[in-house]
BALOBA-1460 file (C-alpha; in Angstrom, 3 decimals):
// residues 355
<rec num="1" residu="x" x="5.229" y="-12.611" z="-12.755"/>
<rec num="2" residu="x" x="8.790" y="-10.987" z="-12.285"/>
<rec num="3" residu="x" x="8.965" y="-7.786" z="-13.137"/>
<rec num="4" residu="x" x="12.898" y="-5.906" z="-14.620"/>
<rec num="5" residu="x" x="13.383" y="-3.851" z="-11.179"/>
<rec num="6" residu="x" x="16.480" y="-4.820" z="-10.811"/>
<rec num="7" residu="x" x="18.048" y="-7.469" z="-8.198"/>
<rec num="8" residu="x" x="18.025" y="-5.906" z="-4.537"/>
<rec num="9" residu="x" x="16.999" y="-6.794" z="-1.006"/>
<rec num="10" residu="x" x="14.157" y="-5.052" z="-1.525"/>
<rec num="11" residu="x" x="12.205" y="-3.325" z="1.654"/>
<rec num="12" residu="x" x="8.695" y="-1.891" z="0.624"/>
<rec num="13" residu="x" x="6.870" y="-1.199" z="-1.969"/>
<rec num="14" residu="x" x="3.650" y="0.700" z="-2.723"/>
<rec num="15" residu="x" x="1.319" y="1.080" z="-6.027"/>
<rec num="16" residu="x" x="-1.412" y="3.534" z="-6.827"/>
<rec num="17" residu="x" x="-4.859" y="3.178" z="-7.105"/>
<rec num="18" residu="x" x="-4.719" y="1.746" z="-10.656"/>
<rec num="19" residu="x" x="-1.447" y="-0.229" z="-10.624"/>
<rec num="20" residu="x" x="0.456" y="1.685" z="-12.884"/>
<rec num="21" residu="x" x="2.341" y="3.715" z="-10.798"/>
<rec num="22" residu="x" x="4.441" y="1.919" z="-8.332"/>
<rec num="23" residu="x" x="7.540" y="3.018" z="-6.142"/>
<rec num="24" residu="x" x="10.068" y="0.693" z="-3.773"/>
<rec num="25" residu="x" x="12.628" y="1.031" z="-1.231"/>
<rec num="26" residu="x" x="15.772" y="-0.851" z="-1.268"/>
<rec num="27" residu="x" x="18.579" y="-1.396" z="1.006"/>
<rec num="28" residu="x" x="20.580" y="1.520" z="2.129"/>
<rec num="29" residu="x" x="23.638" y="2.644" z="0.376"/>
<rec num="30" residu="x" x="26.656" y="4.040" z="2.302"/>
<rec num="31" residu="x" x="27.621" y="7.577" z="1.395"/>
<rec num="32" residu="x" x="31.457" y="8.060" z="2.341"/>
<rec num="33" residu="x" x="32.048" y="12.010" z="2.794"/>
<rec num="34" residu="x" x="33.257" y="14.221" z="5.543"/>
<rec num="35" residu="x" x="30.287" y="12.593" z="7.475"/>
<rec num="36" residu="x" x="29.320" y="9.079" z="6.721"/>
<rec num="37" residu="x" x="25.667" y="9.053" z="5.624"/>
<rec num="38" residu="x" x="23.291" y="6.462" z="4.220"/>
<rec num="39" residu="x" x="20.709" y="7.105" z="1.705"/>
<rec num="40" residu="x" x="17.745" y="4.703" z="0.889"/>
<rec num="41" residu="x" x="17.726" y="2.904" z="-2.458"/>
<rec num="42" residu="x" x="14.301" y="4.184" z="-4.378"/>
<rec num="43" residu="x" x="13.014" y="3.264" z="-7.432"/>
<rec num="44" residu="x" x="9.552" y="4.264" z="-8.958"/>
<rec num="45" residu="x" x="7.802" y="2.749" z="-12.619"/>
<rec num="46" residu="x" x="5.182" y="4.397" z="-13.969"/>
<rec num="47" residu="x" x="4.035" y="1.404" z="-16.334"/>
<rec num="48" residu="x" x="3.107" y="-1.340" z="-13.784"/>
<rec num="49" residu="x" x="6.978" y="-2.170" z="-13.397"/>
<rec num="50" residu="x" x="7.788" y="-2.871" z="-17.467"/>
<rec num="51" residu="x" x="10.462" y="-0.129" z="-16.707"/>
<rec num="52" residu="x" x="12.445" y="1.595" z="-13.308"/>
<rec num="53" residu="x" x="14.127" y="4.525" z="-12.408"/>
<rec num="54" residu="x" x="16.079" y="5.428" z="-9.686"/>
<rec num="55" residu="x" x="15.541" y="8.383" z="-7.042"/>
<rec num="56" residu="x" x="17.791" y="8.737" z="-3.715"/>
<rec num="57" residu="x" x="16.537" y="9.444" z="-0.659"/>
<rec num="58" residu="x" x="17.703" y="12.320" z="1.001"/>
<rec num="59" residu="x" x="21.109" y="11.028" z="3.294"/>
<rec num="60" residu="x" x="20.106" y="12.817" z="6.824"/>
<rec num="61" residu="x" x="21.423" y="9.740" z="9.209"/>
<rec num="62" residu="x" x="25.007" y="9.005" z="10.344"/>
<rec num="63" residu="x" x="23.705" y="5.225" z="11.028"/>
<rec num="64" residu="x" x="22.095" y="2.297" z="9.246"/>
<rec num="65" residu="x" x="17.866" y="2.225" z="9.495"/>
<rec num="66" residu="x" x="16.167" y="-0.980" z="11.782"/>
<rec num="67" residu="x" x="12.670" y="-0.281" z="9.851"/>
<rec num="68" residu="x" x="10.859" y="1.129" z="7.297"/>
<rec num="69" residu="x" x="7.868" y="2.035" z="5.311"/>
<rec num="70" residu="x" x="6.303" y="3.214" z="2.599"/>
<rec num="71" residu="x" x="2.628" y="4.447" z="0.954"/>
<rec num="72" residu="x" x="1.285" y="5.808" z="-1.989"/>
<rec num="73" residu="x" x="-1.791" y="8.424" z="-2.917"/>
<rec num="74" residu="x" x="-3.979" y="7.740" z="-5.185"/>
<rec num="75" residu="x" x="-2.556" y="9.225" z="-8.257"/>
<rec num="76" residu="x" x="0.978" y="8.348" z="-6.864"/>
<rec num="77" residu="x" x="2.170" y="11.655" z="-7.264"/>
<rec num="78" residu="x" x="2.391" y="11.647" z="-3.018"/>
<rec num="79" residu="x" x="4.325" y="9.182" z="-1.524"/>
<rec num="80" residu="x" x="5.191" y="9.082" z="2.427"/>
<rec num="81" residu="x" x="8.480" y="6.881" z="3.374"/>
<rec num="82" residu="x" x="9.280" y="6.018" z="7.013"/>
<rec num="83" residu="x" x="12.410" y="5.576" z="8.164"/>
<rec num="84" residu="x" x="13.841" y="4.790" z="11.957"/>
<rec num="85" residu="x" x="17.192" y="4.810" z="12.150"/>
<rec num="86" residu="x" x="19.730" y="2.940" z="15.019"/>
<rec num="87" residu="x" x="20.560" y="6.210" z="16.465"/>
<rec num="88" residu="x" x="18.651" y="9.286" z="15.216"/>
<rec num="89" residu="x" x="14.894" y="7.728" z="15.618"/>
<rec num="90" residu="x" x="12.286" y="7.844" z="13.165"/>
<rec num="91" residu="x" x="12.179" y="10.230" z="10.217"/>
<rec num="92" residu="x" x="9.244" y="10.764" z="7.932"/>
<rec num="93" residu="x" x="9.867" y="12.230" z="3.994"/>
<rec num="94" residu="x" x="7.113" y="12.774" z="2.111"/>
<rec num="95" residu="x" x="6.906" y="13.666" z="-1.680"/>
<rec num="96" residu="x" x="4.810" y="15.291" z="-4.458"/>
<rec num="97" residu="x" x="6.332" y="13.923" z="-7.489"/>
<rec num="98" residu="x" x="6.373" y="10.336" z="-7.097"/>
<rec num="99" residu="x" x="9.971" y="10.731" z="-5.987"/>
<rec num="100" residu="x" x="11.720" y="12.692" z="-7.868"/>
<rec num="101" residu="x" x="12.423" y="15.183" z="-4.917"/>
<rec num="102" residu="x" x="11.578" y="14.478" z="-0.756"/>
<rec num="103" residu="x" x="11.567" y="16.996" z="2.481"/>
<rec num="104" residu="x" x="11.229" y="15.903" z="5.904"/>
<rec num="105" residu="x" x="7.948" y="16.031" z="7.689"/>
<rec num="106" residu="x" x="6.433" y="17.576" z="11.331"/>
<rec num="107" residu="x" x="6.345" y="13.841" z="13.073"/>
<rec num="108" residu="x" x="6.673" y="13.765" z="16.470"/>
<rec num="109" residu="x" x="9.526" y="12.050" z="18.034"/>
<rec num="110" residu="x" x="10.232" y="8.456" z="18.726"/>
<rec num="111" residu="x" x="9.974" y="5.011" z="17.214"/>
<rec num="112" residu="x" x="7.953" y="4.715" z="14.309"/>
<rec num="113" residu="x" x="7.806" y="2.252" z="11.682"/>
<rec num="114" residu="x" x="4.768" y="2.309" z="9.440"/>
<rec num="115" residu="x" x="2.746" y="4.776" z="7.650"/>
<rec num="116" residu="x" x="-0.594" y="4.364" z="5.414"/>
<rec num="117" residu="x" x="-1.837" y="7.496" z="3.089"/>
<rec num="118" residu="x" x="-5.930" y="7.538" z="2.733"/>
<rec num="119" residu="x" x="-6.627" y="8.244" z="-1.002"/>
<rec num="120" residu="x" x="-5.977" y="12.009" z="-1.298"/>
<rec num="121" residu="x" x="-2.696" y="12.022" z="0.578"/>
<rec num="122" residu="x" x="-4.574" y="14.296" z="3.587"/>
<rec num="123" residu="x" x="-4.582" y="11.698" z="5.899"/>
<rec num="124" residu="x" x="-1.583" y="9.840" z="7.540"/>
<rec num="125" residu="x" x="-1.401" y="6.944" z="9.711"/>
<rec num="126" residu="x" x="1.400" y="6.125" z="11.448"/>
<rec num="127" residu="x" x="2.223" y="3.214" z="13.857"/>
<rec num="128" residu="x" x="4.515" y="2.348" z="16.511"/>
<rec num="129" residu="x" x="4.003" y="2.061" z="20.201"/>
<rec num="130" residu="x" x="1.125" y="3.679" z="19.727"/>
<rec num="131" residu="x" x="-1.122" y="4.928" z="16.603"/>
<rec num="132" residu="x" x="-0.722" y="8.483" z="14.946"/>
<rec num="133" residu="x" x="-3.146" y="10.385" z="13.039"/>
<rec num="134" residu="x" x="-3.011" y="13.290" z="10.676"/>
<rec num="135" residu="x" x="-5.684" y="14.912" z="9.114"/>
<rec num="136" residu="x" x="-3.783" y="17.440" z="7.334"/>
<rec num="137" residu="x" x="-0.830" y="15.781" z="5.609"/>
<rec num="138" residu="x" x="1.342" y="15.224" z="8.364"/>
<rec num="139" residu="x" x="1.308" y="19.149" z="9.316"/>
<rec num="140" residu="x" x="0.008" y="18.155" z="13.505"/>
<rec num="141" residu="x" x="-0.664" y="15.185" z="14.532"/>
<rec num="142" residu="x" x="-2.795" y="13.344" z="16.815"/>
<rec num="143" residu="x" x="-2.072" y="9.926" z="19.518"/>
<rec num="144" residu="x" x="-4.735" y="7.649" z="19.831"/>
<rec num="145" residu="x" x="-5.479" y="5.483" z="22.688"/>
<rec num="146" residu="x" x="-4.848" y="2.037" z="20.735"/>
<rec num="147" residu="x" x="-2.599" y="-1.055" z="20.241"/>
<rec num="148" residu="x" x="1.396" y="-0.846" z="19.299"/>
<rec num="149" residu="x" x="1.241" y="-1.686" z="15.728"/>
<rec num="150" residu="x" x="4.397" y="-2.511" z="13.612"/>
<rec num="151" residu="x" x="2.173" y="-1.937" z="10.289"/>
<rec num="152" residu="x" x="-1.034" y="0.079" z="9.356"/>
<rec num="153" residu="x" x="-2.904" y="-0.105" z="6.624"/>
<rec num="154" residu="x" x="-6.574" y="2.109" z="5.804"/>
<rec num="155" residu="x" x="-8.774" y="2.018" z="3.024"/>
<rec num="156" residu="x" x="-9.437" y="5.221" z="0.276"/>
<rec num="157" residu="x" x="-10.943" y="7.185" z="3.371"/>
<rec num="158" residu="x" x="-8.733" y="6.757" z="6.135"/>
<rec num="159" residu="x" x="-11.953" y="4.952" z="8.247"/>
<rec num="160" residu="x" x="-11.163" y="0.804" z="7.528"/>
<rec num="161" residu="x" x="-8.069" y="-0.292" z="8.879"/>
<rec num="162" residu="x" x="-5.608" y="-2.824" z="9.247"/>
<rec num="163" residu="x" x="-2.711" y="-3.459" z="11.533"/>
<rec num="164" residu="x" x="-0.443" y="-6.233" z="12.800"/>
<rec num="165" residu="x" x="0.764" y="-6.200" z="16.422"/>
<rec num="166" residu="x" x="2.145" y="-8.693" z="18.902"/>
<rec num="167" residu="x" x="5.645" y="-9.998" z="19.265"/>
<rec num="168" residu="x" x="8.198" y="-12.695" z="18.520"/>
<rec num="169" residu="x" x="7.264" y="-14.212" z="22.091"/>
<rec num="170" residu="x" x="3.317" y="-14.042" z="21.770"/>
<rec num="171" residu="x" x="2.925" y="-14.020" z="18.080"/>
<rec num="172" residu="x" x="1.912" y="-11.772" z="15.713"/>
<rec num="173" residu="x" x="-1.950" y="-11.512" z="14.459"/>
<rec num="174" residu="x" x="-3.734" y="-9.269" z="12.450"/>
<rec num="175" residu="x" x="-6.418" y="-6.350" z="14.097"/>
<rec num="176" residu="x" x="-9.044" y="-4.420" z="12.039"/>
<rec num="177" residu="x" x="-10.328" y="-1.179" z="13.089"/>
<rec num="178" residu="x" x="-13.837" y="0.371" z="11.408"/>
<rec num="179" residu="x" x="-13.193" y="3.893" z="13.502"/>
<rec num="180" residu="x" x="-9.762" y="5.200" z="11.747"/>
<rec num="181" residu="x" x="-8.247" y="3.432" z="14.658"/>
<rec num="182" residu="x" x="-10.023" y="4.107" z="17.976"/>
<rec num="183" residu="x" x="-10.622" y="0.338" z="18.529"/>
<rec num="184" residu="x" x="-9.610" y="-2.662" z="17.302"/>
<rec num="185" residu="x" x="-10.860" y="-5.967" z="16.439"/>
<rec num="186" residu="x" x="-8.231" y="-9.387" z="16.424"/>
<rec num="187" residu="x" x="-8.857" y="-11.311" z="13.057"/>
<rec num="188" residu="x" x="-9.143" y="-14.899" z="12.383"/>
<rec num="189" residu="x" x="-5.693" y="-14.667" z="10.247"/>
<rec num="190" residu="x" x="-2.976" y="-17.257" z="11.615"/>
<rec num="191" residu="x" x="-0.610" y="-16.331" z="14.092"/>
<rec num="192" residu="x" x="2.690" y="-16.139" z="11.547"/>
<rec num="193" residu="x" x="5.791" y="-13.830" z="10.943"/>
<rec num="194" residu="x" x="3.339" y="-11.280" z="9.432"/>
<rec num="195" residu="x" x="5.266" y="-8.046" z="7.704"/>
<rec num="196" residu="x" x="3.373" y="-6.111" z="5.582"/>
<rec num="197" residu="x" x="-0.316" y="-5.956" z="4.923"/>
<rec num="198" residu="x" x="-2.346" y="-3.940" z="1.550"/>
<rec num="199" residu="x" x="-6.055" y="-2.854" z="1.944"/>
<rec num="200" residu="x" x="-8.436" y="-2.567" z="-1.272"/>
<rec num="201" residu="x" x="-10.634" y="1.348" z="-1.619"/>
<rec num="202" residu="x" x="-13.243" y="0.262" z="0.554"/>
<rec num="203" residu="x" x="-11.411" y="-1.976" z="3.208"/>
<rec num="204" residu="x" x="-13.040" y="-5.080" z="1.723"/>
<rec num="205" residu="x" x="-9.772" y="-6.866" z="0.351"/>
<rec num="206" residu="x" x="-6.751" y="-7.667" z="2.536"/>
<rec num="207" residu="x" x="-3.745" y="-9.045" z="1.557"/>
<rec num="208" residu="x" x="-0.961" y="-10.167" z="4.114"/>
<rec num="209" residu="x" x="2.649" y="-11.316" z="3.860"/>
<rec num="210" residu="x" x="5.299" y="-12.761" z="5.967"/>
<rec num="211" residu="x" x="8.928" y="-13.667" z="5.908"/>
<rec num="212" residu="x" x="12.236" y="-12.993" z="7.954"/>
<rec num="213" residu="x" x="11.496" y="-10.749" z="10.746"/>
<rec num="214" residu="x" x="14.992" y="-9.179" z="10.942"/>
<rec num="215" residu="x" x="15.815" y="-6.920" z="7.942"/>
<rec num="216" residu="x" x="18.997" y="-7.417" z="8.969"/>
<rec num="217" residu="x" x="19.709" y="-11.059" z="9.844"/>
<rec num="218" residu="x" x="21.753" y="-13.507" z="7.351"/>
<rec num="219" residu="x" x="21.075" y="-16.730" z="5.953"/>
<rec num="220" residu="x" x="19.375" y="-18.898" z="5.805"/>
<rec num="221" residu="x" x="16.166" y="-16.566" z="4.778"/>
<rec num="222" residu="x" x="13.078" y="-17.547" z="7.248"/>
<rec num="223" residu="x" x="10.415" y="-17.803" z="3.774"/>
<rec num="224" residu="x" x="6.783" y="-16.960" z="4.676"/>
<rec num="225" residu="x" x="3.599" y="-17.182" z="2.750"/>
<rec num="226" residu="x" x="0.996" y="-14.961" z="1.432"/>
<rec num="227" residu="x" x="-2.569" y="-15.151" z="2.639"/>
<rec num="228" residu="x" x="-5.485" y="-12.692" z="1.224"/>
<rec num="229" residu="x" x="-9.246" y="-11.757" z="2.812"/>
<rec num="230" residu="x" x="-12.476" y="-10.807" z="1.013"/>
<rec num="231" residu="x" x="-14.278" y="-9.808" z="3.994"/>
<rec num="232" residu="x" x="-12.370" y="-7.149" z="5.433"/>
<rec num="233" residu="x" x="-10.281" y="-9.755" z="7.435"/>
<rec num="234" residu="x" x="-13.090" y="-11.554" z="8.403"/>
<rec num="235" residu="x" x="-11.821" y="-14.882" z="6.937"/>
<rec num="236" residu="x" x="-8.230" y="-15.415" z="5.489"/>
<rec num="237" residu="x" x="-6.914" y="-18.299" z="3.133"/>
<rec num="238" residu="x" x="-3.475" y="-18.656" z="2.092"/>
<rec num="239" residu="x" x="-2.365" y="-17.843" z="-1.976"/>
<rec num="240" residu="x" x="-0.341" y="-21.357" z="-2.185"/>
<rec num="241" residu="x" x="2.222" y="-19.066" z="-3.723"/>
<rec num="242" residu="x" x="6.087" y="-20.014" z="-3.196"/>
<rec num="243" residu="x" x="7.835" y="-19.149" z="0.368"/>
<rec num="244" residu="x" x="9.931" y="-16.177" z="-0.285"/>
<rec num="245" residu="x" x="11.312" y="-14.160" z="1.789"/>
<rec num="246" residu="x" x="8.370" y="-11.704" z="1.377"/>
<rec num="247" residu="x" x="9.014" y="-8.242" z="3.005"/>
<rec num="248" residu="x" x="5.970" y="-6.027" z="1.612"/>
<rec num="249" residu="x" x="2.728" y="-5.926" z="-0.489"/>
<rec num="250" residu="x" x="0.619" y="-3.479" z="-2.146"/>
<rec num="251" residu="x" x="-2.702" y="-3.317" z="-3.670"/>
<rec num="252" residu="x" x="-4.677" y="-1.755" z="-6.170"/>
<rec num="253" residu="x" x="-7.536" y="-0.184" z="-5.436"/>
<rec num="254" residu="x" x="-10.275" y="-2.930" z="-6.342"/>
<rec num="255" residu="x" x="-7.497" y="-5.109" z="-4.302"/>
<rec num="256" residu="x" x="-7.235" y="-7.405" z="-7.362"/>
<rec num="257" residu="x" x="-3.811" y="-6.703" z="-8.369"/>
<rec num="258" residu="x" x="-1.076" y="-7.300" z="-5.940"/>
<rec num="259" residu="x" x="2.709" y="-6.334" z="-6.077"/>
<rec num="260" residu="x" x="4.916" y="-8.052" z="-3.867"/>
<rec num="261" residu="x" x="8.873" y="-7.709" z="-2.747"/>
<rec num="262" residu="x" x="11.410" y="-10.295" z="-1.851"/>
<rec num="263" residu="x" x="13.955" y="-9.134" z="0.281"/>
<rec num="264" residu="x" x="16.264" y="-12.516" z="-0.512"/>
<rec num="265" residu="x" x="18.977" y="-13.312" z="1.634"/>
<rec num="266" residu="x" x="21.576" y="-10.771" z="2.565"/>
<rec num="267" residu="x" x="25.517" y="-11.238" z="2.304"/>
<rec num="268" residu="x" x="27.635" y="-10.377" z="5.253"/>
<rec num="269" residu="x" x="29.164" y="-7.935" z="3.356"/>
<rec num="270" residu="x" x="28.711" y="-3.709" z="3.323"/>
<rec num="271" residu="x" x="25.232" y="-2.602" z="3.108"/>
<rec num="272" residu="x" x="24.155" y="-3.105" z="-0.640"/>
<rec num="273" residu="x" x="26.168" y="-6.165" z="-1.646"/>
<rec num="274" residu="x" x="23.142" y="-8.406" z="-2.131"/>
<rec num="275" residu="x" x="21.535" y="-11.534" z="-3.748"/>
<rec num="276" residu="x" x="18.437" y="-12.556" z="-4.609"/>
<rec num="277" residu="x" x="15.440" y="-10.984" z="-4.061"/>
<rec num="278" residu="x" x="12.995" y="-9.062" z="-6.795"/>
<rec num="279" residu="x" x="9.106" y="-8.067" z="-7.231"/>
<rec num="280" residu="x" x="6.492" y="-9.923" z="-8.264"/>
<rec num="281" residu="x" x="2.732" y="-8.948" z="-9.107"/>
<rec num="282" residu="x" x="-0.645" y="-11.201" z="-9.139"/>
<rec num="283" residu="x" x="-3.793" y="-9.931" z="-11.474"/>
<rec num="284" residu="x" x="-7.125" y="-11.299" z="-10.228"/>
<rec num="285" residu="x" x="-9.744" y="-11.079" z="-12.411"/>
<rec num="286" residu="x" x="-12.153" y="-8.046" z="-10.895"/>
<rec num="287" residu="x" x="-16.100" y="-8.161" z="-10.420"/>
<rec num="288" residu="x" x="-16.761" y="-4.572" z="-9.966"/>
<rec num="289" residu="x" x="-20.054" y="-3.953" z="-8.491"/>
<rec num="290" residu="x" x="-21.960" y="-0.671" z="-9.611"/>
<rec num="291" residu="x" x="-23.570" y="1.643" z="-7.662"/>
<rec num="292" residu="x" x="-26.436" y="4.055" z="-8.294"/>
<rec num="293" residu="x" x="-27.544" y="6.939" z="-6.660"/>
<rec num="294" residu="x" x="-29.681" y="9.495" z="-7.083"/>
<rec num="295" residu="x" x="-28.576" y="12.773" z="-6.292"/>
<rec num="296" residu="x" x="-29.758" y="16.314" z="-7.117"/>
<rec num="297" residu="x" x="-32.454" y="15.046" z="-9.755"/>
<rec num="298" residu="x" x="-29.829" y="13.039" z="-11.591"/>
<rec num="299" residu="x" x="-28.553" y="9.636" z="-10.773"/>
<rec num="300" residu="x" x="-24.921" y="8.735" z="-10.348"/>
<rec num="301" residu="x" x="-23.107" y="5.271" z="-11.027"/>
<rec num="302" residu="x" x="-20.160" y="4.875" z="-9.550"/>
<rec num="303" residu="x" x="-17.625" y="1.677" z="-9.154"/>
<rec num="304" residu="x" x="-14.638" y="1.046" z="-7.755"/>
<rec num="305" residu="x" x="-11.595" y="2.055" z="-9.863"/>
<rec num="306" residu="x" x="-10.868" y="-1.176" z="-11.409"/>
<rec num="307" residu="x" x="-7.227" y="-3.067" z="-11.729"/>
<rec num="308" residu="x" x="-8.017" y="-3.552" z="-15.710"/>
<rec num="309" residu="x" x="-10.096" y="-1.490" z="-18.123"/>
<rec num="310" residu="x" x="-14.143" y="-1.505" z="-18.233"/>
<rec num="311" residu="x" x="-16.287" y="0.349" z="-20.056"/>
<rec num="312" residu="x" x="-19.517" y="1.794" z="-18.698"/>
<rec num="313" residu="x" x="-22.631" y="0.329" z="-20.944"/>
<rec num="314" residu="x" x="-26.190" y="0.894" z="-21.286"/>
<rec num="315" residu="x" x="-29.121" y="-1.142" z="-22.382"/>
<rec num="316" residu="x" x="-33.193" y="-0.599" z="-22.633"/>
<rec num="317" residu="x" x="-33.843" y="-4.592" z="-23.246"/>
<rec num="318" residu="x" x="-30.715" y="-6.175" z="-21.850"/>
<rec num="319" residu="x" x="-30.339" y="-7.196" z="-25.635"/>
<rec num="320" residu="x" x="-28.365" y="-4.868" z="-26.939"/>
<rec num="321" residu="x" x="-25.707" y="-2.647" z="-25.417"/>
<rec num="322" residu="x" x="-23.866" y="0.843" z="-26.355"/>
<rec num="323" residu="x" x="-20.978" y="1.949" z="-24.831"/>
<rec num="324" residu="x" x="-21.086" y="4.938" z="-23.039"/>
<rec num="325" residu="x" x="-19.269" y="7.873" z="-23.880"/>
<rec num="326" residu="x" x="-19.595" y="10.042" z="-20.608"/>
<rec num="327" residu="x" x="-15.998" y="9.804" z="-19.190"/>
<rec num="328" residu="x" x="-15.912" y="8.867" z="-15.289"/>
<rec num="329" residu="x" x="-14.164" y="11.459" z="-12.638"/>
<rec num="330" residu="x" x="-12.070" y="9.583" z="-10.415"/>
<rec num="331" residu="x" x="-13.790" y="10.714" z="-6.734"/>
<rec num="332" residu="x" x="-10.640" y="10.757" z="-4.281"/>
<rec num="333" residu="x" x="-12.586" y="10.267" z="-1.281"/>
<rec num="334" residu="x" x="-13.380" y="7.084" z="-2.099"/>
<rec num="335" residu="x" x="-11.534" y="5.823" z="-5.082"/>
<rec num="336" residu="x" x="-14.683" y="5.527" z="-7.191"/>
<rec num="337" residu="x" x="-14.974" y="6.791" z="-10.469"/>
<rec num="338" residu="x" x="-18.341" y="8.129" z="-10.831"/>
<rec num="339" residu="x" x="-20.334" y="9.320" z="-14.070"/>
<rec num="340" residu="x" x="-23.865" y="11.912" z="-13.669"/>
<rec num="341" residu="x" x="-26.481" y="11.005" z="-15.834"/>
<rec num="342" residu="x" x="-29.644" y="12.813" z="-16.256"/>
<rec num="343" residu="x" x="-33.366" y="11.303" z="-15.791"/>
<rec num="344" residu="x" x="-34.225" y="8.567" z="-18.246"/>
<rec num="345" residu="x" x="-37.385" y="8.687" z="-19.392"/>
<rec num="346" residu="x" x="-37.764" y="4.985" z="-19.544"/>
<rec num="347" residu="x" x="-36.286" y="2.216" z="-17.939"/>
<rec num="348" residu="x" x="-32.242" y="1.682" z="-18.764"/>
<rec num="349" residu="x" x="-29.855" y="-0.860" z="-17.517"/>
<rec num="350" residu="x" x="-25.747" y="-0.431" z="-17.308"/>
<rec num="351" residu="x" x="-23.198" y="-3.042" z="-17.319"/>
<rec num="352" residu="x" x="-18.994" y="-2.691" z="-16.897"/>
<rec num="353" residu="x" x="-17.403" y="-4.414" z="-19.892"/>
<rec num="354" residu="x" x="-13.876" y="-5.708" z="-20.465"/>
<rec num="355" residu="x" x="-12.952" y="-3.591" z="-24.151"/>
């Protein structure tokens, strides 16, 4: 489904952990001053895209960017964008209000082009030649001994990731990594134009896109497809959706609802004058799995933040069930929302229901 954001040659796009909140980069827009500047195109919705609005970028480069990228906290209140430019290198904004306002961040120099947040916006990962950490919000930073990634991806805790590497010549593929990114492993996902990838809370569900390799190349579009795991990359099959000219893809946290961006073809006019193009979203029905664990004398239950509403239920004969009225606390380490029960004195069953 096509959401309203309007028509753009869109870049990146990022959601948080329940869909609702979603942000995008579009093509620069030339700022004609004293200085000539360009300032990214940014647009957030805070309804699952039924409605956009539009927050500049902050114009710091005299030239036009090769590459960028974009992630999203949990709440997506904190957003990171990534943005190498021709001449000035790679610039990092980050921001606290889903947009509204950005400041520059402590990244060290050279040629960056992808970021991932983990769930509480603490830890960074950035990729390039090499692979950046942060374990403090981007404050110092740390260079692992790892492939050259041109995307990164990490699950709710910043330990499961995802990257793709390789080049026009060898192909691109698509590496996991179960250590926050000390080693890698090279899945069985097709050798393709791979762009973006998205990552579920626990690393579990990948999704993968590919389409025209040069942001800035003109028609006629290269269209790629769309190919998803369940196994943390283990296995891949391809969506059989329609060959756009797909440029980036997010996830929600269960990994069952998808947002994807079509940067279309791009005239050979100024930067800006565009066609084509738009965002598009996929809802998979979720199977949340609970989880219960005794802690402290009481037992927790705990499930992945789903992509749709359930409701927690109980039962003492699998006959008849009662919602619950406990309200879950979204944990941010792991994107789970969890509810504390006390000791039942007999035995009791729970469920997740659809309202």
């Amino acid at each position: 489904m096509q959401t309203c954001a309007p028509q753009s040659s869109w870049l990146r796009v990022a959601s948080s952990v329940d869909g609702v909140g979603l942000a995008a980069i579009g093509w620069p827009m030339p700022i004609v001053g004293p200085l000539l500047s360009y300032t990214g195109s940014f647009y957030s919705s805070t309804n699952s895209g039924a409605t956009w609005i539009s927050n500049n970028m902050p114009s710091v480069s005299s030239s036009e960017a090769t590459s960028y990228s974009l992630a999203s906290s949990a709440d997506g209140w904190m957003l990171a964008a990534l943005i190498t430019y021709s001449l000035e290198g790679s610039v990092l904004f980050t921001s606290t209000n889903s947009g509204a306002a950005w400041i520059t961040n402590n990244l060290p120099k050279g040629s960056w082009n992808s970021v991932a947040f983990s769930a509480d916006g603490t830890r960074l990962i950035v990729g390039g030649f090499r692979i950046l950490v942060s374990t403090n919000s981007g404050n110092s930073w740390m260079l692992t001994n790892s492939l050259a990634a041109s995307c990164v991806v990490c699950s709710a805790d910043g330990a499961k990731c995802a990257a793709i590497s390789g080049s026009s010549l060898t192909g691109l593929r698509i590496y996991v990594s179960t250590n926050s990114g000390a080693g890698w492993v090279q899945t069985g996902a097709p050798s393709s134009n791979w762009l973006a990838l998205a990552s579920s809370a626990d690393g579990s569900r990948l999704a993968a896109v590919a389409g025209n390799s040069s942001q800035v190349q003109l028609n006629p579009v290269v269209a790629g497809p769309i190919y998803t795991s369940v196994d943390g990359g283990g296995t891949w099959v391809s969506n059989h959706v329609a060959m756009h000219n797909w440029i980036s893809v997010a996830a929600s946290a269960d990994g069952c609802k998808l947002v994807a961006a079509d940067a279309g073809p791009r005239s050979t006019n100024a930067p800006g004058t565009t066609v084509g193009g738009g965002i598009w979203t996929a809802q998979i029905s979720p199977t949340p799995s609970l989880n219960l664990t005794p802690a402290n004398g009481n037992l927790t239950v705990s499930w992945i933040v789903p992509s749709i509403n359930f409701v927690l239920q109980q039962s003492s004969d699998l006959s008849s069930w009662l919602d619950m009225t406990n309200p879950p606390v979204l944990n941010l380490t792991n994107l789970q929302n969890e509810v504390v029960l006390a000791p039942a004195s007999s035995s009791v069953f729970y469920r997740l229901r659809t309202p």
